[in-house]
PDB file of N, CA, C and O in Angstrom:
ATOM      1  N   UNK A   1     217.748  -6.567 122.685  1.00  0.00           N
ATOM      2  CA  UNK A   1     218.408  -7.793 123.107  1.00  0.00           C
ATOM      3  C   UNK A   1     218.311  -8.827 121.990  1.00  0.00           C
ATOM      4  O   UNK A   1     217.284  -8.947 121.323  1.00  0.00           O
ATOM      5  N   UNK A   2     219.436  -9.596 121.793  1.00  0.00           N
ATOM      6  CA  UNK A   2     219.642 -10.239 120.490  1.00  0.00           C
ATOM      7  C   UNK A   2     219.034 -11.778 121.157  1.00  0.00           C
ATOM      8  O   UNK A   2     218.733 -11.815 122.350  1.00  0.00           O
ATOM      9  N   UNK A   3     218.912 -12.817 120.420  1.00  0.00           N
ATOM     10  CA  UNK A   3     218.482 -14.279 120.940  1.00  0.00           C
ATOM     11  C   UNK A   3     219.873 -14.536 121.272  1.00  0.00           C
ATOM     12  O   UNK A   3     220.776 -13.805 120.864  1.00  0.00           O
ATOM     13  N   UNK A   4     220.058 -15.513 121.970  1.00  0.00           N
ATOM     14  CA  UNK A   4     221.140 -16.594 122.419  1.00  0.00           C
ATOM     15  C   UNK A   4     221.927 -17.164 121.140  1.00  0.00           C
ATOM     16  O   UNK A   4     223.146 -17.281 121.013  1.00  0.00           O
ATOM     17  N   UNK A   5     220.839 -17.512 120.160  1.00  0.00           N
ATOM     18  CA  UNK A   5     221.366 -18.360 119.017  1.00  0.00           C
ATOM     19  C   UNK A   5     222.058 -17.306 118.022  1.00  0.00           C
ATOM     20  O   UNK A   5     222.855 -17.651 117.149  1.00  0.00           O
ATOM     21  N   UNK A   6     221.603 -15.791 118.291  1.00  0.00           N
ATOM     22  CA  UNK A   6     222.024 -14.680 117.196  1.00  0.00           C
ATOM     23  C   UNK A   6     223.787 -14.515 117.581  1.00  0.00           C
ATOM     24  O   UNK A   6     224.144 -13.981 118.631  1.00  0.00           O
ATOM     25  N   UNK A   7     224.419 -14.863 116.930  1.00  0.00           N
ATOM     26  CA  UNK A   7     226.129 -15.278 117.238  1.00  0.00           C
ATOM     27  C   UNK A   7     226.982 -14.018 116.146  1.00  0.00           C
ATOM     28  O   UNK A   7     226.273 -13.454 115.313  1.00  0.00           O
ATOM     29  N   UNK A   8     227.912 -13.789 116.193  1.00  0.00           N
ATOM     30  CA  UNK A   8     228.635 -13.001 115.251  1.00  0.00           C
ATOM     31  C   UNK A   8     229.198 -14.267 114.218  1.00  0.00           C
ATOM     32  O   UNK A   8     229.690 -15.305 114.661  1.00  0.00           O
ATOM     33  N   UNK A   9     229.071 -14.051 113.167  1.00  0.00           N
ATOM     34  CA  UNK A   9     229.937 -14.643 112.232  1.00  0.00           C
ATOM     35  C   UNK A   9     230.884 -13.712 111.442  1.00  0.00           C
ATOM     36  O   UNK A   9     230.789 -12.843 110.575  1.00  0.00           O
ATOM     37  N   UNK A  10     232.064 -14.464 112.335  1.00  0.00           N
ATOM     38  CA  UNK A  10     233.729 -13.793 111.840  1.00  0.00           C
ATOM     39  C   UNK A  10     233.567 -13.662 110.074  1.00  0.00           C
ATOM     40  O   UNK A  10     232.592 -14.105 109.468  1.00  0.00           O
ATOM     41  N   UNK A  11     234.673 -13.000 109.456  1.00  0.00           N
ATOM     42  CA  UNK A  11     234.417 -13.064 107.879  1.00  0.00           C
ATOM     43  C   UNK A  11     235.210 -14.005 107.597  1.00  0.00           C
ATOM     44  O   UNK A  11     235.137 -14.165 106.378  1.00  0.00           O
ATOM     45  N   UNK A  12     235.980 -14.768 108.073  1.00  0.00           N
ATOM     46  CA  UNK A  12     236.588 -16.186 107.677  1.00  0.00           C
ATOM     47  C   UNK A  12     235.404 -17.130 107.763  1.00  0.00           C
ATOM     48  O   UNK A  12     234.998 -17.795 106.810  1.00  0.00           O
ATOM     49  N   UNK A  13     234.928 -17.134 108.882  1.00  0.00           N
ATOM     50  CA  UNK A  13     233.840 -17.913 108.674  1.00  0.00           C
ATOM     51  C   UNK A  13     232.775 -18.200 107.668  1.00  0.00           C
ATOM     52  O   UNK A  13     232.277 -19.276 107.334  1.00  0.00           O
ATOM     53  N   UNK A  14     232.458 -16.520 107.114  1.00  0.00           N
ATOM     54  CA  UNK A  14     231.575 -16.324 106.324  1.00  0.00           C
ATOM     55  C   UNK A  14     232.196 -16.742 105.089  1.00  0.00           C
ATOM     56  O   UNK A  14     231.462 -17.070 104.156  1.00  0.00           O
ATOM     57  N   UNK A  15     233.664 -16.779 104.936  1.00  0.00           N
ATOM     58  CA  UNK A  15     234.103 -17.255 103.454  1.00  0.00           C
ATOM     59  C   UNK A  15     234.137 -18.456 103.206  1.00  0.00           C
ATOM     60  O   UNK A  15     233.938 -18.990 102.115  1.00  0.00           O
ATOM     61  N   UNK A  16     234.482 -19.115 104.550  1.00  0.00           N
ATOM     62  CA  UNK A  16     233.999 -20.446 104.199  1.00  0.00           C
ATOM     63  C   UNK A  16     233.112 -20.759 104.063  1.00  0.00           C
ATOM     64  O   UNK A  16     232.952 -21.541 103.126  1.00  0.00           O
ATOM     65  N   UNK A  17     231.956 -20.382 104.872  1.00  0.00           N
ATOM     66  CA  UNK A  17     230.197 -21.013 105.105  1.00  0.00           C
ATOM     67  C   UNK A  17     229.823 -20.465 103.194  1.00  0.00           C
ATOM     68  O   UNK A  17     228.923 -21.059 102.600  1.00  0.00           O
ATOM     69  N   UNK A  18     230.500 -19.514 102.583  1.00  0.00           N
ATOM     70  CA  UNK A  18     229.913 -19.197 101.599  1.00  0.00           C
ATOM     71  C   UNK A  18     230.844 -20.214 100.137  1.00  0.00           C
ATOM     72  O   UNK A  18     230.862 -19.832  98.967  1.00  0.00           O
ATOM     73  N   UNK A  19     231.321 -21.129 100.506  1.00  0.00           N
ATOM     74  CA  UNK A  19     232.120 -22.066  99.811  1.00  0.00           C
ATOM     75  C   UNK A  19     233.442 -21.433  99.540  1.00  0.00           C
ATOM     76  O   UNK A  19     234.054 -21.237  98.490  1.00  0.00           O
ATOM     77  N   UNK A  20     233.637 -21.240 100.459  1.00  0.00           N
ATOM     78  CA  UNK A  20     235.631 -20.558 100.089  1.00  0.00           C
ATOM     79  C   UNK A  20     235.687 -19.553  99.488  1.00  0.00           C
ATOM     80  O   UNK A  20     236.767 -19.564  98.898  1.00  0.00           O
ATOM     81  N   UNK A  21     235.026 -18.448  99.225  1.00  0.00           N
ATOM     82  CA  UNK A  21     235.183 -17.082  98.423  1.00  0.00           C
ATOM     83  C   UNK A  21     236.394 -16.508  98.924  1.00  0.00           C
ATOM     84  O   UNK A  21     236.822 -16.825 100.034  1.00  0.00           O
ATOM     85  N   UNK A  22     236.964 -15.701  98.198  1.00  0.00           N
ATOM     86  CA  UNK A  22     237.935 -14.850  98.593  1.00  0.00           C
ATOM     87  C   UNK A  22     236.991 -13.821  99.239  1.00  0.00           C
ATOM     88  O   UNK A  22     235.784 -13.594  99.152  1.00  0.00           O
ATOM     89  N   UNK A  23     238.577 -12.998 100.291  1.00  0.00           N
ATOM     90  CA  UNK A  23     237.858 -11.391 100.856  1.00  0.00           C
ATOM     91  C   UNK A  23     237.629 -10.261  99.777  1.00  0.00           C
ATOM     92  O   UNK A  23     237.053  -9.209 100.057  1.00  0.00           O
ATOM     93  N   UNK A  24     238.083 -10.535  98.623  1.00  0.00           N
ATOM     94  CA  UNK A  24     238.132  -9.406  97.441  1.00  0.00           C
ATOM     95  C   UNK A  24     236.753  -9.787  97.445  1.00  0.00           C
ATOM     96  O   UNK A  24     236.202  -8.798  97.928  1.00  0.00           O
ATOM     97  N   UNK A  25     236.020 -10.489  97.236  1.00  0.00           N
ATOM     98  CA  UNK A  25     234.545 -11.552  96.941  1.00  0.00           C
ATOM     99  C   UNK A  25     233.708 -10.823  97.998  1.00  0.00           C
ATOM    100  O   UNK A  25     232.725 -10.189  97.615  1.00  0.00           O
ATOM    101  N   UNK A  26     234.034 -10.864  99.348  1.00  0.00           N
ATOM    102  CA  UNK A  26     233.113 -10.243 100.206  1.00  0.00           C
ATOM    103  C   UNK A  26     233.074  -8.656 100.055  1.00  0.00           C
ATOM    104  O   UNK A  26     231.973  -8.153  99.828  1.00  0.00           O
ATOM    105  N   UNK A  27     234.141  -7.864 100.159  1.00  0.00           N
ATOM    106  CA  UNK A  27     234.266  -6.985  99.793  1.00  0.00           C
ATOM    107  C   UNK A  27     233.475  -6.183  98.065  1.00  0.00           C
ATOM    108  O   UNK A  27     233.349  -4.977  97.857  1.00  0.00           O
ATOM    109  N   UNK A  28     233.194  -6.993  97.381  1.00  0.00           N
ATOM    110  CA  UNK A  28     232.571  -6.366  96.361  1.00  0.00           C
ATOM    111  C   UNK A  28     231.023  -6.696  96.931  1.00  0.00           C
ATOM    112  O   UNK A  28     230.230  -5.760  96.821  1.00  0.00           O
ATOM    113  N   UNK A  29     230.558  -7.849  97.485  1.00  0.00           N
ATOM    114  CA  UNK A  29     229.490  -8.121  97.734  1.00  0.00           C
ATOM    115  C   UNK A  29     228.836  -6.568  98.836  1.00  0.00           C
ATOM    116  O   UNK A  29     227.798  -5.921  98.702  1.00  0.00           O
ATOM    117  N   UNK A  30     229.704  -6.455  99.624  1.00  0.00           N
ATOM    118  CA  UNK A  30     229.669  -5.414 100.502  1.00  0.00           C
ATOM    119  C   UNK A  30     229.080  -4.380  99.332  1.00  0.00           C
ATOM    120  O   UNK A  30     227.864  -4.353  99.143  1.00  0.00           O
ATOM    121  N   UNK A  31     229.658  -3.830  98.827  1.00  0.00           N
ATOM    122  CA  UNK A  31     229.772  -2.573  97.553  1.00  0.00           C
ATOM    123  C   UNK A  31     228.655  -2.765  96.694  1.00  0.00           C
ATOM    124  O   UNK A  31     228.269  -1.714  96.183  1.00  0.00           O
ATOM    125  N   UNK A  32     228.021  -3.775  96.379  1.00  0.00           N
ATOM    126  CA  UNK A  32     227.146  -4.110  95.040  1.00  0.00           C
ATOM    127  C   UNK A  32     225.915  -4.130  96.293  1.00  0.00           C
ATOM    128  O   UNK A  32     224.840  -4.089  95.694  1.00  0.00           O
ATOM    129  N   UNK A  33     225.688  -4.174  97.686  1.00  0.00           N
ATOM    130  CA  UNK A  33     224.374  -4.406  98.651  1.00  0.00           C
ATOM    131  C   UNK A  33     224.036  -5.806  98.382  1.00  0.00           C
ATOM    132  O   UNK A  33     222.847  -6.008  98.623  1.00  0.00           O
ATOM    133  N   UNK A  34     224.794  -7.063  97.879  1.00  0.00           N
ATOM    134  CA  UNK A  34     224.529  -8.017  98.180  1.00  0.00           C
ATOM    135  C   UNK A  34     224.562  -8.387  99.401  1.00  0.00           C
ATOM    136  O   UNK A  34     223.635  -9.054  99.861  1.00  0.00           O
ATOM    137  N   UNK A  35     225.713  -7.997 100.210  1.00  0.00           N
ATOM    138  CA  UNK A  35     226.092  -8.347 101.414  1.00  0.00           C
ATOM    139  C   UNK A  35     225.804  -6.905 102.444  1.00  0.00           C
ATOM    140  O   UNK A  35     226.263  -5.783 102.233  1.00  0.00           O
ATOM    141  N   UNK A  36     225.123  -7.223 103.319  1.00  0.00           N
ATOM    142  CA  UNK A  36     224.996  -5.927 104.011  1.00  0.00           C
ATOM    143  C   UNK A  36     226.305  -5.697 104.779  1.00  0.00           C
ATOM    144  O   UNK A  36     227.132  -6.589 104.968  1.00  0.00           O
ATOM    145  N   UNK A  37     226.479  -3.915 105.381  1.00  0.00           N
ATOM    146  CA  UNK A  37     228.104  -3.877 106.309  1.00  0.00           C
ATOM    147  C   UNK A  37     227.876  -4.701 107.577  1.00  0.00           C
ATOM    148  O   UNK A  37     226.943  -4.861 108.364  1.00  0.00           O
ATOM    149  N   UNK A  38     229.223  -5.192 107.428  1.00  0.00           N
ATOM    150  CA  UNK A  38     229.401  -5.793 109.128  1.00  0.00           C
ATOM    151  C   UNK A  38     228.874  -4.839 110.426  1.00  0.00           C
ATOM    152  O   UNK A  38     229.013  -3.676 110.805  1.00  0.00           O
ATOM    153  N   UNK A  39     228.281  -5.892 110.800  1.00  0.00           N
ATOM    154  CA  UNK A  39     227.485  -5.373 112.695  1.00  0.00           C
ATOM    155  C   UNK A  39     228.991  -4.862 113.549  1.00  0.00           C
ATOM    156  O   UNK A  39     229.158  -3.923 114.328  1.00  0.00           O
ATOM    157  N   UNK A  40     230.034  -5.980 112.998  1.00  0.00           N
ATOM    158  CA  UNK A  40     231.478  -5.516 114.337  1.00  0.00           C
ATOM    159  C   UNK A  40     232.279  -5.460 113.511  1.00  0.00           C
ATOM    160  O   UNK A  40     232.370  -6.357 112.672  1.00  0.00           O
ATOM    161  N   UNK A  41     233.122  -4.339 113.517  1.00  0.00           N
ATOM    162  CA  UNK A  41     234.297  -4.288 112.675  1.00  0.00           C
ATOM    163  C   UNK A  41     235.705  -3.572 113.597  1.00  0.00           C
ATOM    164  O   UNK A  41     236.094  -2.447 113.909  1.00  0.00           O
ATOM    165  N   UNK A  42     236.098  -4.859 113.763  1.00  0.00           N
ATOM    166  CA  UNK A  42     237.193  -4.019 114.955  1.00  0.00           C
ATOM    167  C   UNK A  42     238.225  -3.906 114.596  1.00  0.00           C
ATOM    168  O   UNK A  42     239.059  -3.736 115.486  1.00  0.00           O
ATOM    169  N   UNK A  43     238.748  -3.936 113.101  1.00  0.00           N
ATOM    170  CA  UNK A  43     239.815  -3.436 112.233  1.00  0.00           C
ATOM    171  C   UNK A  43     239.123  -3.575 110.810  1.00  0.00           C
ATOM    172  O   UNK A  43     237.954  -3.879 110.571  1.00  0.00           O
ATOM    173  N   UNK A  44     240.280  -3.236 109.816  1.00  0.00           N
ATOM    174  CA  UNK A  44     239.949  -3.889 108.269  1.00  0.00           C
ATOM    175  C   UNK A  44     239.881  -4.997 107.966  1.00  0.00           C
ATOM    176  O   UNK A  44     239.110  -5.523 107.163  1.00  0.00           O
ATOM    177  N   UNK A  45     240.676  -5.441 108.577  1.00  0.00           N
ATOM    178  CA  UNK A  45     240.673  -7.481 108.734  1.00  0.00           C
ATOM    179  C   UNK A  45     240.010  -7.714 109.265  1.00  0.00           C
ATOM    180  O   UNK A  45     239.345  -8.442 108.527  1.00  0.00           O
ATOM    181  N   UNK A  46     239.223  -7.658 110.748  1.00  0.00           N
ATOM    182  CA  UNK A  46     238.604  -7.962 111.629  1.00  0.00           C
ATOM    183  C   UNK A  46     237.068  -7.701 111.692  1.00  0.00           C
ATOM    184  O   UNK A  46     236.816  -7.166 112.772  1.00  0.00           O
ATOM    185  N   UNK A  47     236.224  -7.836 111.124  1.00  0.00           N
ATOM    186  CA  UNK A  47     234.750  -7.970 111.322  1.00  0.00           C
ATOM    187  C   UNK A  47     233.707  -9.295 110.948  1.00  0.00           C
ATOM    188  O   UNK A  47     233.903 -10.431 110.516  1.00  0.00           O
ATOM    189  N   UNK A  48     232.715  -8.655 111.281  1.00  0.00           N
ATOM    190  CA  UNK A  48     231.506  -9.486 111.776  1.00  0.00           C
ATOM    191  C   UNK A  48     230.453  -9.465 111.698  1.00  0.00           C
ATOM    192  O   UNK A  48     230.042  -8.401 112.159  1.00  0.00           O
ATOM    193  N   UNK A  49     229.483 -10.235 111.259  1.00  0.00           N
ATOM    194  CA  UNK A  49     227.653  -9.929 111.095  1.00  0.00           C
ATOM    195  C   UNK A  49     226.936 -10.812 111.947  1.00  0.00           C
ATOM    196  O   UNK A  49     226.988 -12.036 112.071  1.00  0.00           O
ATOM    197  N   UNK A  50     226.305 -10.000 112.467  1.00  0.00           N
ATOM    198  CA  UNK A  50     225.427 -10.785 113.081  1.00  0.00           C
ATOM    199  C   UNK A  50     224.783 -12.295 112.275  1.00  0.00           C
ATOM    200  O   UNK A  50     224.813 -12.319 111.045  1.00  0.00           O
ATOM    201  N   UNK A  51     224.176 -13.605 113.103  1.00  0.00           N
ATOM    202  CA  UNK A  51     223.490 -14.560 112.165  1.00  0.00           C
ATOM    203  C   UNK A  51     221.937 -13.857 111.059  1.00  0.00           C
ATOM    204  O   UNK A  51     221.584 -13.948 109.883  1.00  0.00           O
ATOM    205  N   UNK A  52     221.333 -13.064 112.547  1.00  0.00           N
ATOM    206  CA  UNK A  52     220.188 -12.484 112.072  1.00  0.00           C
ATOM    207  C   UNK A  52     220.338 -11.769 110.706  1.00  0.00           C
ATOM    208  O   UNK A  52     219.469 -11.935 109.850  1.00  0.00           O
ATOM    209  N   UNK A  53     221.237 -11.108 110.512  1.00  0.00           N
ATOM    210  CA  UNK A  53     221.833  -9.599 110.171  1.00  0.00           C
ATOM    211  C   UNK A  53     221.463 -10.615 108.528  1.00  0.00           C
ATOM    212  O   UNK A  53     220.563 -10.404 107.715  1.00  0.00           O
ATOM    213  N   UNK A  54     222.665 -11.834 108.501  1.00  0.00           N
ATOM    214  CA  UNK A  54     223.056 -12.303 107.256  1.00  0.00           C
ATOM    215  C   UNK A  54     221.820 -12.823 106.530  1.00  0.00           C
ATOM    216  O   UNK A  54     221.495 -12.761 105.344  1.00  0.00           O
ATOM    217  N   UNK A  55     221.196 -13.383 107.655  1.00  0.00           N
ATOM    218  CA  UNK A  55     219.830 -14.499 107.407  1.00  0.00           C
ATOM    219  C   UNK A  55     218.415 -13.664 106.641  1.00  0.00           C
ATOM    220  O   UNK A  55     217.504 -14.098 105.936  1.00  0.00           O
ATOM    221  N   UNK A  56     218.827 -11.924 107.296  1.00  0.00           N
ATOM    222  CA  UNK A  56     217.719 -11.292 106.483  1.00  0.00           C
ATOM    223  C   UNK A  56     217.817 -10.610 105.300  1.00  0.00           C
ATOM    224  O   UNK A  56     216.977 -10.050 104.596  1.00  0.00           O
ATOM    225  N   UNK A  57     219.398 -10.813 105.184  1.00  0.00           N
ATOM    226  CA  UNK A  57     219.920 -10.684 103.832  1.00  0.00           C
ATOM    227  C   UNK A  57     219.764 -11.333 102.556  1.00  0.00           C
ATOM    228  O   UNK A  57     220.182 -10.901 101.482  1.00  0.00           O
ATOM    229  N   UNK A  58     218.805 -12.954 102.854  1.00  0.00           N
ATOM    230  CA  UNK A  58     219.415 -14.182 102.187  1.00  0.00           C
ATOM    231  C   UNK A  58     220.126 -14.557 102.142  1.00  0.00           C
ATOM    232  O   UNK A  58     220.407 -14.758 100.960  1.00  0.00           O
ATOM    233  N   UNK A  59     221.131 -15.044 103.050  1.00  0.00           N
ATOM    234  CA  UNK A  59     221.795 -15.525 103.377  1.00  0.00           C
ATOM    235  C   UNK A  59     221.579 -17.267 104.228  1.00  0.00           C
ATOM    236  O   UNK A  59     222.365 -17.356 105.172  1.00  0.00           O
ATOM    237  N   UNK A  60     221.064 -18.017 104.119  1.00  0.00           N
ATOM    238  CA  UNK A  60     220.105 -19.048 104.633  1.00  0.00           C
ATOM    239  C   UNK A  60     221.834 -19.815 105.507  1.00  0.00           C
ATOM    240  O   UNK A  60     222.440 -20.699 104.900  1.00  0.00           O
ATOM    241  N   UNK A  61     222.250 -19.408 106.596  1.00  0.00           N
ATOM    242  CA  UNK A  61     223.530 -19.846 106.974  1.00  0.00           C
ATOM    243  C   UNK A  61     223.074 -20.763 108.528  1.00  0.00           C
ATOM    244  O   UNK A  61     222.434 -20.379 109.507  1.00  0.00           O
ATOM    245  N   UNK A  62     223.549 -21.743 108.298  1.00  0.00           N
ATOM    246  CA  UNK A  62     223.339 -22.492 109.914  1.00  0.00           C
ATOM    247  C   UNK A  62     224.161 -21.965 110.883  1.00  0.00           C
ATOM    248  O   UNK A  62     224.947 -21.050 110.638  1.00  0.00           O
ATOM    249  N   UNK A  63     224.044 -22.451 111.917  1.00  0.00           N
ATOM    250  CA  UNK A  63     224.729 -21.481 113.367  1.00  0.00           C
ATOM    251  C   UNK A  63     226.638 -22.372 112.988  1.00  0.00           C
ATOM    252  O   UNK A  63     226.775 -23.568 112.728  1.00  0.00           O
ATOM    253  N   UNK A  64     227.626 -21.497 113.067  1.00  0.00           N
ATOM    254  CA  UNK A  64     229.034 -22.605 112.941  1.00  0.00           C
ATOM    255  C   UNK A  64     228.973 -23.168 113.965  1.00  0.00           C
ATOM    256  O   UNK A  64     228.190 -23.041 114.907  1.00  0.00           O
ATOM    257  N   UNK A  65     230.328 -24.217 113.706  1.00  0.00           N
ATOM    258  CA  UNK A  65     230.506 -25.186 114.796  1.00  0.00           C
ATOM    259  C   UNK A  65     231.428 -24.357 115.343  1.00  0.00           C
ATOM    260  O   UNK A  65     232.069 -23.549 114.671  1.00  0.00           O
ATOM    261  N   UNK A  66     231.582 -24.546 116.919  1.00  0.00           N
ATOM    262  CA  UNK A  66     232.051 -23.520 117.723  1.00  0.00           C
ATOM    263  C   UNK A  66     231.919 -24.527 119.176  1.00  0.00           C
ATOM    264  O   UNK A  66     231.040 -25.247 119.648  1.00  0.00           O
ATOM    265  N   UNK A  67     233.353 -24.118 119.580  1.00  0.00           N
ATOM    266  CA  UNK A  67     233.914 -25.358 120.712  1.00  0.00           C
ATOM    267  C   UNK A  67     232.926 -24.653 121.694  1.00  0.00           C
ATOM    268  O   UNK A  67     232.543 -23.497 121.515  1.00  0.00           O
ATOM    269  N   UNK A  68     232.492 -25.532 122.876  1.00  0.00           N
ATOM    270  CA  UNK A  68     232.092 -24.937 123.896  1.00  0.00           C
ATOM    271  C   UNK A  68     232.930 -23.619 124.532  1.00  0.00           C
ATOM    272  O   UNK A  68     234.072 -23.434 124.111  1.00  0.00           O
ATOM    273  N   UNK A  69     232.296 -22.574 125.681  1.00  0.00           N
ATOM    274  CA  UNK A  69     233.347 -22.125 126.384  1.00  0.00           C
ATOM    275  C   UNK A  69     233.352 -22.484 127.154  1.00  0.00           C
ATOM    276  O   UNK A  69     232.206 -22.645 127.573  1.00  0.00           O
ATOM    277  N   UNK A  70     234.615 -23.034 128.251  1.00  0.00           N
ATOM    278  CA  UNK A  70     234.822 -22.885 129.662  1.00  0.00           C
ATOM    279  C   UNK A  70     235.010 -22.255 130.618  1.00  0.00           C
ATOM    280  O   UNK A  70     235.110 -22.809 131.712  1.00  0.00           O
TER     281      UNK A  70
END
């Protein structure tokens, strides 16, 4: 069971939280083990890392801003 605060961070997100990198950028990071593989990948476009996942990577990322749900 993950914490409450452990959230997926989309890879748009992550390009921004990482100062605007391109996906070519994440994608090599992926390849070189800077970046570990995404926790959810629900297409080629579409994945996701856990907060934990990134944070034990070095990745030092705060939780995003994210509207409530209703």
């Amino acid at each position: 069971m993950h914490p409450p605060d452990d959230v997926v961070i989309w890879r748009h997100e992550l390009r921004q939280m990482c100062g605007g990198v391109c996906g070519e950028t994440i994608r090599v990071w992926i390849k070189r083990g800077k970046l570990p593989p995404p926790d959810v990948k629900l297409s080629l476009r579409t994945m996701g890392w856990r907060l934990s996942t990134l944070r034990a990577a070095g990745f030092d990322l705060p939780l995003p801003p994210r509207p409530p749900i209703r």
